[in-house]
PDB file of N, CA, C, O and CB in Angstrom:
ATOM      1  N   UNK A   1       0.838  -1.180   0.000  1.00  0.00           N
ATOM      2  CA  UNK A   1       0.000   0.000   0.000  1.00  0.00           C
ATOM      3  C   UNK A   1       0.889   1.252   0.000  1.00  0.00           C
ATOM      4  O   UNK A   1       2.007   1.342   0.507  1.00  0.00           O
ATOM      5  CB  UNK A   1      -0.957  -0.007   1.223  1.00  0.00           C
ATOM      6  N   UNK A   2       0.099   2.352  -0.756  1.00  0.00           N
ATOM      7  CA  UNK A   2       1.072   3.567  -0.532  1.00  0.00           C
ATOM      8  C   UNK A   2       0.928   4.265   0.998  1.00  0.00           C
ATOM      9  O   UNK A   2       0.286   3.877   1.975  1.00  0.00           O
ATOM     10  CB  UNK A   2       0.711   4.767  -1.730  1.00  0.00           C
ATOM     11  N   UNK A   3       1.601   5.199   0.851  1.00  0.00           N
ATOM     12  CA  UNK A   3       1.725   6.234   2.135  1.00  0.00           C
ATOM     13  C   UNK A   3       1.154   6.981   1.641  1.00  0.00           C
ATOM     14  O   UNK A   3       1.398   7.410   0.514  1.00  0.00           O
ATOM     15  CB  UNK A   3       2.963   6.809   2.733  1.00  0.00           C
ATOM     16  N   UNK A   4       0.272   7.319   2.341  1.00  0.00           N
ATOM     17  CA  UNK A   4      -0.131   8.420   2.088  1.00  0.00           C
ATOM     18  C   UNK A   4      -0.314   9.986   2.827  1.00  0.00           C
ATOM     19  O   UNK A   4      -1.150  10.885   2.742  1.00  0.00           O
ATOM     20  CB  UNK A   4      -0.966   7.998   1.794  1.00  0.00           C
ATOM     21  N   UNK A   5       0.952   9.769   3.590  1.00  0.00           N
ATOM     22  CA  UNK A   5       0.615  10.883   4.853  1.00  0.00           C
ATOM     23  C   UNK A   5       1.246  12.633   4.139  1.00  0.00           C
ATOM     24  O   UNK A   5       2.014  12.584   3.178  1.00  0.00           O
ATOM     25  CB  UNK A   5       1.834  10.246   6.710  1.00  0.00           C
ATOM     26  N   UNK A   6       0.968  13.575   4.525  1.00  0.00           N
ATOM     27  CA  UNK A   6       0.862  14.827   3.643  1.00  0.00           C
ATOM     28  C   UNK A   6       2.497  15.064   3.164  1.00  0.00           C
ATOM     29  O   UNK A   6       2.838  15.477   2.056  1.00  0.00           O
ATOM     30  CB  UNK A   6       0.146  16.281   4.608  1.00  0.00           C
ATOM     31  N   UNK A   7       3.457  14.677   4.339  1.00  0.00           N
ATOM     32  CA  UNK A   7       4.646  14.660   3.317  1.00  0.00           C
ATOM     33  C   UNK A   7       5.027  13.974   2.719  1.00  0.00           C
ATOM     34  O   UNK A   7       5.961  14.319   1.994  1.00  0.00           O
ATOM     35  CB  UNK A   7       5.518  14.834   3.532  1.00  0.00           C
ATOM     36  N   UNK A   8       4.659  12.940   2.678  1.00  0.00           N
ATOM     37  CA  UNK A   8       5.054  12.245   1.518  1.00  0.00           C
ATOM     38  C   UNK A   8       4.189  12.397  -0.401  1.00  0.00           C
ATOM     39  O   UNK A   8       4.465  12.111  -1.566  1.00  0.00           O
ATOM     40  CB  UNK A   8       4.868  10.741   2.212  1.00  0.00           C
ATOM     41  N   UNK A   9       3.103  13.014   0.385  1.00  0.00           N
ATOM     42  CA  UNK A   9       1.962  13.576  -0.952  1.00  0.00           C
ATOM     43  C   UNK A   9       2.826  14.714  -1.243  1.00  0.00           C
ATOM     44  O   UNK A   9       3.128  14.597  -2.430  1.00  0.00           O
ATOM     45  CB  UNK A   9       0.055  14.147  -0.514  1.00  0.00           C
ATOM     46  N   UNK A  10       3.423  15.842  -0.717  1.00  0.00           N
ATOM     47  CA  UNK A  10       3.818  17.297  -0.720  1.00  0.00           C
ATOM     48  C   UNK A  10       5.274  16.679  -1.745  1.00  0.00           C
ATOM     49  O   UNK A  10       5.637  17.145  -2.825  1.00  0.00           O
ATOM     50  CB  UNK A  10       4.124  18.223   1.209  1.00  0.00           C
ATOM     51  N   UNK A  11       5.856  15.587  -1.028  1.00  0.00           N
ATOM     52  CA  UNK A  11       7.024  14.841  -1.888  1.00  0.00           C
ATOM     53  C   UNK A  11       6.932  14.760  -3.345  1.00  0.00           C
ATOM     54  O   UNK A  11       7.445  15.477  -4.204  1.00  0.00           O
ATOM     55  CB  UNK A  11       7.144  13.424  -1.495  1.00  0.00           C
ATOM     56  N   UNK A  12       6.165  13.728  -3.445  1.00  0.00           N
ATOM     57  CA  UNK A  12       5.496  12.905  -4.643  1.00  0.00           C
ATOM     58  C   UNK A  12       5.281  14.603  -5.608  1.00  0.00           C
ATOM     59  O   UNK A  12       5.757  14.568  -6.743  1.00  0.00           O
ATOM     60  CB  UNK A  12       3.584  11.745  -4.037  1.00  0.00           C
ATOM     61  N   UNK A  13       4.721  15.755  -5.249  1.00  0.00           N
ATOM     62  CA  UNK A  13       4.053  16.632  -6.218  1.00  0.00           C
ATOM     63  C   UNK A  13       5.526  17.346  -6.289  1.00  0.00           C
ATOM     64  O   UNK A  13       5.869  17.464  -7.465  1.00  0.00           O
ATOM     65  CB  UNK A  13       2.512  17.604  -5.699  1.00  0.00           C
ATOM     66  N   UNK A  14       6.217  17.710  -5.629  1.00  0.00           N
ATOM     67  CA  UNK A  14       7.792  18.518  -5.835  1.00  0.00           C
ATOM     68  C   UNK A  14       8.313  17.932  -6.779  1.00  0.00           C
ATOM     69  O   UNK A  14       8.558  18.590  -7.790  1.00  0.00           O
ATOM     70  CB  UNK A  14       8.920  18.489  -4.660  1.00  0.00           C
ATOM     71  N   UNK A  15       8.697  16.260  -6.726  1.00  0.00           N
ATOM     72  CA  UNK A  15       8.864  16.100  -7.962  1.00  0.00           C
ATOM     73  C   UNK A  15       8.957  15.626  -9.161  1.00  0.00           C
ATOM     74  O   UNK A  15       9.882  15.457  -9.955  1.00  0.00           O
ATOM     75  CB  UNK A  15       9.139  16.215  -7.979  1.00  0.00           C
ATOM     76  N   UNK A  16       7.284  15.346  -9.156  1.00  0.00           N
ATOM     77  CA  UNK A  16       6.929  15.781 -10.533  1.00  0.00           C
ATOM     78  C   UNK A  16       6.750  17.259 -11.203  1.00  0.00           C
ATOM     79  O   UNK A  16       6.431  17.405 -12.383  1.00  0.00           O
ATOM     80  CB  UNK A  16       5.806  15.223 -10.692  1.00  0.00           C
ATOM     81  N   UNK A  17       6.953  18.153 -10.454  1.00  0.00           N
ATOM     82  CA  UNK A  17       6.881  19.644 -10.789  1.00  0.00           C
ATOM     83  C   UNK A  17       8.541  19.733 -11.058  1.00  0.00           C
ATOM     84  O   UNK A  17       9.007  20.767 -11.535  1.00  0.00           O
ATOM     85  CB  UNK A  17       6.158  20.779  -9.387  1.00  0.00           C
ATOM     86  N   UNK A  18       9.103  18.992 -10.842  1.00  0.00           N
ATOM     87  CA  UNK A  18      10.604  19.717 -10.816  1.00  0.00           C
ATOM     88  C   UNK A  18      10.925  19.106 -12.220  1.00  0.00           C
ATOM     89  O   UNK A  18      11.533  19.716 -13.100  1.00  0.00           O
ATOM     90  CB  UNK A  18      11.868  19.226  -9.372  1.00  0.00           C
ATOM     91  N   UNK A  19      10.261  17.343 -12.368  1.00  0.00           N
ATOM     92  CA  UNK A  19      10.960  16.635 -13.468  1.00  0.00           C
ATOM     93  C   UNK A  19       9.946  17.521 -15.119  1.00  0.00           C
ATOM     94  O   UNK A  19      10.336  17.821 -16.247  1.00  0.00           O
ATOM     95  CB  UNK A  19      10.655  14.432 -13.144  1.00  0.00           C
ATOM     96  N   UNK A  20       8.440  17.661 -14.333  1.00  0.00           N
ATOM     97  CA  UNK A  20       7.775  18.736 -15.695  1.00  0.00           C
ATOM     98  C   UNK A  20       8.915  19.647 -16.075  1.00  0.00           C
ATOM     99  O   UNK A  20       9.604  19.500 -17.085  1.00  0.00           O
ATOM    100  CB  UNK A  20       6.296  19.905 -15.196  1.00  0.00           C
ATOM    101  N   UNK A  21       9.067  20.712 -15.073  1.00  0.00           N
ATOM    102  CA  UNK A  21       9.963  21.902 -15.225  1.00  0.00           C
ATOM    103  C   UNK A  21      11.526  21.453 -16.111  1.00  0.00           C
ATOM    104  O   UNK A  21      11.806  22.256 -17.001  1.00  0.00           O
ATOM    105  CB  UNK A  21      10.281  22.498 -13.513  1.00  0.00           C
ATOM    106  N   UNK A  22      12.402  20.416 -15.956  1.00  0.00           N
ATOM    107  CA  UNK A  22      13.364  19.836 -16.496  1.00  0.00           C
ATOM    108  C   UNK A  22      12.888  19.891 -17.558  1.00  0.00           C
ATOM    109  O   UNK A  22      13.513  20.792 -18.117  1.00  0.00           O
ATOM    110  CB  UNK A  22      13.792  18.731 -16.099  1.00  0.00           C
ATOM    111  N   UNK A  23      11.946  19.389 -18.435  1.00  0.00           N
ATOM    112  CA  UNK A  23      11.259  18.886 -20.031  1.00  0.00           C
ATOM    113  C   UNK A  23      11.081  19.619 -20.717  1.00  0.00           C
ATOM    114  O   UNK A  23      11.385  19.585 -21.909  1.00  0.00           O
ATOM    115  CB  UNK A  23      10.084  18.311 -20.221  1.00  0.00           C
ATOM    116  N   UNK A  24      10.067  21.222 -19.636  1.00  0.00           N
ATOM    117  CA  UNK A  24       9.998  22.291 -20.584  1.00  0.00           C
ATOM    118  C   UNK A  24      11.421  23.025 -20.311  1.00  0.00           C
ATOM    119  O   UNK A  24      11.490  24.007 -21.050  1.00  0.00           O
ATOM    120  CB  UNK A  24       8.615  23.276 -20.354  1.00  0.00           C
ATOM    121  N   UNK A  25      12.278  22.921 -19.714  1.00  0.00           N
ATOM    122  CA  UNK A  25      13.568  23.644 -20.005  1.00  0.00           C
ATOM    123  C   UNK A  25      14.136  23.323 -21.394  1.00  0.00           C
ATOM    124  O   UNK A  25      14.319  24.084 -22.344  1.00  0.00           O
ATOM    125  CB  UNK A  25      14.634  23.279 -18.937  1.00  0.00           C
ATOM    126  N   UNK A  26      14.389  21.901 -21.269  1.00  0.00           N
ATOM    127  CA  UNK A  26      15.060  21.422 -22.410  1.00  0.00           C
ATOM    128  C   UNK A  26      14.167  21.523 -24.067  1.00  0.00           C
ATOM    129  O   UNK A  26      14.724  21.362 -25.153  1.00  0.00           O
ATOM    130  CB  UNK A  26      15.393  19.854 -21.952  1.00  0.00           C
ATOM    131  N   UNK A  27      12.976  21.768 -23.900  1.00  0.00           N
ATOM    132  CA  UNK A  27      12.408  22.404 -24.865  1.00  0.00           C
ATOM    133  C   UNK A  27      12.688  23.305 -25.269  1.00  0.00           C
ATOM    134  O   UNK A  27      13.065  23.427 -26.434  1.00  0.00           O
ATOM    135  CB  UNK A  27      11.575  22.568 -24.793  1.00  0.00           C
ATOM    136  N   UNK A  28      12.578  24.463 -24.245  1.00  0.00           N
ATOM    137  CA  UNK A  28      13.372  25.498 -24.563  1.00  0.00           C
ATOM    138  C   UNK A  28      14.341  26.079 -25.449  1.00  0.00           C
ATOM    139  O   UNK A  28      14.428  27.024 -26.233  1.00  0.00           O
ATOM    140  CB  UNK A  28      13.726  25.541 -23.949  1.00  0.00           C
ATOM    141  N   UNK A  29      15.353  24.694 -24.803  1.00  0.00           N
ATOM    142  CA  UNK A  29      16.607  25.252 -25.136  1.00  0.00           C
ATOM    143  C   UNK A  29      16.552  24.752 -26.365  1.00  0.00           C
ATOM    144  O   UNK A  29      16.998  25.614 -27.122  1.00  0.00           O
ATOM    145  CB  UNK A  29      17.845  24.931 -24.315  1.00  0.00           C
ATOM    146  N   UNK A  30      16.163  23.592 -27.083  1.00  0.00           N
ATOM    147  CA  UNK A  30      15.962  23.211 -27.898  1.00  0.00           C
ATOM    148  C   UNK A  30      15.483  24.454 -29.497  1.00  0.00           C
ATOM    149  O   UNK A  30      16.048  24.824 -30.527  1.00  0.00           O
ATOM    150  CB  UNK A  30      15.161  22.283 -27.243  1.00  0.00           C
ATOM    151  N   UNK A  31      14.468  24.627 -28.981  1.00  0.00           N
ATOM    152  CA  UNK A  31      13.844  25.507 -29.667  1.00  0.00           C
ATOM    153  C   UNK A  31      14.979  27.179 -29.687  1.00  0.00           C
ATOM    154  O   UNK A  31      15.231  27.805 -30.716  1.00  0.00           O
ATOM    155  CB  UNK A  31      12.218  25.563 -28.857  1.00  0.00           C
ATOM    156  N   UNK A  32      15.350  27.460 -28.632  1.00  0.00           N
ATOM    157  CA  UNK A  32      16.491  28.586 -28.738  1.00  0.00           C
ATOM    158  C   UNK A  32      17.626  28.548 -29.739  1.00  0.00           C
ATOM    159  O   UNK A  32      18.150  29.490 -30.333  1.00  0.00           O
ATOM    160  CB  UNK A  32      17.185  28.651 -27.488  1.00  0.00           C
ATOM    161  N   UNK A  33      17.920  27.114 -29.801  1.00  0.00           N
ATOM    162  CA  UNK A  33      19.178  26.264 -30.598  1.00  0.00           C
ATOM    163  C   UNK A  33      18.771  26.196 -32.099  1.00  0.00           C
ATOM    164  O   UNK A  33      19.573  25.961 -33.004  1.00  0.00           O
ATOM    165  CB  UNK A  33      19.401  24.528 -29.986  1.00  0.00           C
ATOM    166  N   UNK A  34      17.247  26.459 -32.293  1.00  0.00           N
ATOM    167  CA  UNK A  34      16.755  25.898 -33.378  1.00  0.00           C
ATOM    168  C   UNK A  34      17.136  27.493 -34.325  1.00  0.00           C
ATOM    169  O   UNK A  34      17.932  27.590 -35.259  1.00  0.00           O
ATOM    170  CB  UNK A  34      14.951  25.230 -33.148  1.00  0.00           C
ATOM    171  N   UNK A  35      16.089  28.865 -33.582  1.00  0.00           N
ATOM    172  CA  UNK A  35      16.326  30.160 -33.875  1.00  0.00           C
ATOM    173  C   UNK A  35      17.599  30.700 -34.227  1.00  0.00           C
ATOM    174  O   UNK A  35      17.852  31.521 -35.109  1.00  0.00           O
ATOM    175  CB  UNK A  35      15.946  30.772 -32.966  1.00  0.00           C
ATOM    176  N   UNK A  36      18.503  30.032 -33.280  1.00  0.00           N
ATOM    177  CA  UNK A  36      20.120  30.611 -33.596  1.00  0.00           C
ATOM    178  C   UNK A  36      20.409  29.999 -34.958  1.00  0.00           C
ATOM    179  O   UNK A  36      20.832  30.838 -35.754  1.00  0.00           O
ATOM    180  CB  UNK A  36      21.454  30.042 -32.364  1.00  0.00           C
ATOM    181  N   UNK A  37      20.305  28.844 -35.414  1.00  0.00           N
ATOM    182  CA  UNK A  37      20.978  28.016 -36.524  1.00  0.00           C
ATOM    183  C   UNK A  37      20.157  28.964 -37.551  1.00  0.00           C
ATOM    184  O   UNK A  37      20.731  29.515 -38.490  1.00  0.00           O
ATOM    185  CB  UNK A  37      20.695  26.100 -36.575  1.00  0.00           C
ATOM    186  N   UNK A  38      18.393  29.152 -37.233  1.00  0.00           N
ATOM    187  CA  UNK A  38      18.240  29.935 -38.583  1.00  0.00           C
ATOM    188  C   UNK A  38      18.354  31.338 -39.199  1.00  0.00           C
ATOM    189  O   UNK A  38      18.257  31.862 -40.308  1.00  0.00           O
ATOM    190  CB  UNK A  38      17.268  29.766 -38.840  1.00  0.00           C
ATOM    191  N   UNK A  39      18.721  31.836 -37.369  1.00  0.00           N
ATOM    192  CA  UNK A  39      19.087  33.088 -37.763  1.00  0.00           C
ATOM    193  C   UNK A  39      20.608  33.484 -38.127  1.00  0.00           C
ATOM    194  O   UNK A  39      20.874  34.633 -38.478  1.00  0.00           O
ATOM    195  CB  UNK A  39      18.648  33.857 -36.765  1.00  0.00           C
ATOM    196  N   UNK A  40      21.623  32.453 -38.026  1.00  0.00           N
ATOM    197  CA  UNK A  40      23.056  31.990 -38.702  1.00  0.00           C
ATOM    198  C   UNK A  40      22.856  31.699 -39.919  1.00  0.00           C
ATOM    199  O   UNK A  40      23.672  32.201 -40.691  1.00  0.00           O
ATOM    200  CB  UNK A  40      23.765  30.789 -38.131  1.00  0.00           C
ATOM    201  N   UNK A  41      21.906  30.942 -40.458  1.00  0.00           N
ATOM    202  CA  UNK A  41      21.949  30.624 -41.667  1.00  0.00           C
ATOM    203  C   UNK A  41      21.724  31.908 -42.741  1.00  0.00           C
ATOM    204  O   UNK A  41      22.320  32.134 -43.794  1.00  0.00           O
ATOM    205  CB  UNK A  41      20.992  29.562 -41.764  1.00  0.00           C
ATOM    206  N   UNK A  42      19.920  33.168 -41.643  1.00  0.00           N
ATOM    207  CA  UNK A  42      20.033  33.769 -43.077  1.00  0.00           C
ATOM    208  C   UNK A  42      20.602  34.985 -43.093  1.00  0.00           C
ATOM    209  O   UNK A  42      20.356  35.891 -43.889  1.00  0.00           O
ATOM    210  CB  UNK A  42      18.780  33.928 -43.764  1.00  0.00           C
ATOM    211  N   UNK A  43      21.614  34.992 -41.913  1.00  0.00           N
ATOM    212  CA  UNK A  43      22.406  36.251 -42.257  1.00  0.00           C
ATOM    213  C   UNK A  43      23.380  36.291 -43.303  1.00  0.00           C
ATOM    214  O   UNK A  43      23.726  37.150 -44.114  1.00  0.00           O
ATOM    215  CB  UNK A  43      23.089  36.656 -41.191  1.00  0.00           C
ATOM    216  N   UNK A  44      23.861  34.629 -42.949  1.00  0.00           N
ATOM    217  CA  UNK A  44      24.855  34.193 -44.300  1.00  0.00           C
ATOM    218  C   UNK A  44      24.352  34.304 -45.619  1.00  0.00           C
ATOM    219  O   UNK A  44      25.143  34.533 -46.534  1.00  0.00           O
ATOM    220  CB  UNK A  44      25.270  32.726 -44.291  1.00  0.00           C
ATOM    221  N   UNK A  45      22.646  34.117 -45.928  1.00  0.00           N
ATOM    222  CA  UNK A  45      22.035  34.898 -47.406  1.00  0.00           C
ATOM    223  C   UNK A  45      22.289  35.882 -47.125  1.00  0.00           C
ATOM    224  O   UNK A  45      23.029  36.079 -48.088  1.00  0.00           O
ATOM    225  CB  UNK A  45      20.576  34.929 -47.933  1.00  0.00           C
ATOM    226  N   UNK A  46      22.346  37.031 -46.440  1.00  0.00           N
ATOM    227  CA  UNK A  46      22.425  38.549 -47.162  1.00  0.00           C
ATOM    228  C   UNK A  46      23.888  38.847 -47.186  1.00  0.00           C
ATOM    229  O   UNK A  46      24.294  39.908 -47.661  1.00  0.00           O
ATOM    230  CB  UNK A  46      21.576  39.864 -46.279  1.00  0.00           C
TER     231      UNK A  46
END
């Protein structure tokens, strides 16, 4: 059976909020990485 006493519930929600927060970081950065390459690429057109 689980535990269910409030710190260990208060536990359990920290982190999954921390491992969400990790995913959209790396999205992020992802997407930041993506802007730089195309804004490298079309400076090299002009």
């Amino acid at each position: 059976m689980g535990d269910r006493s409030p710190k260990s519930v208060q536990k359990q929600t920290t982190q999954k909020n921390s491992k969400a927060s990790a995913v959209t970081k790396k999205k992020q950065a992802l997407i930041v990485s993506k802007q730089a390459v195309k804004a490298k690429a079309s400076a090299k057109k002009k």
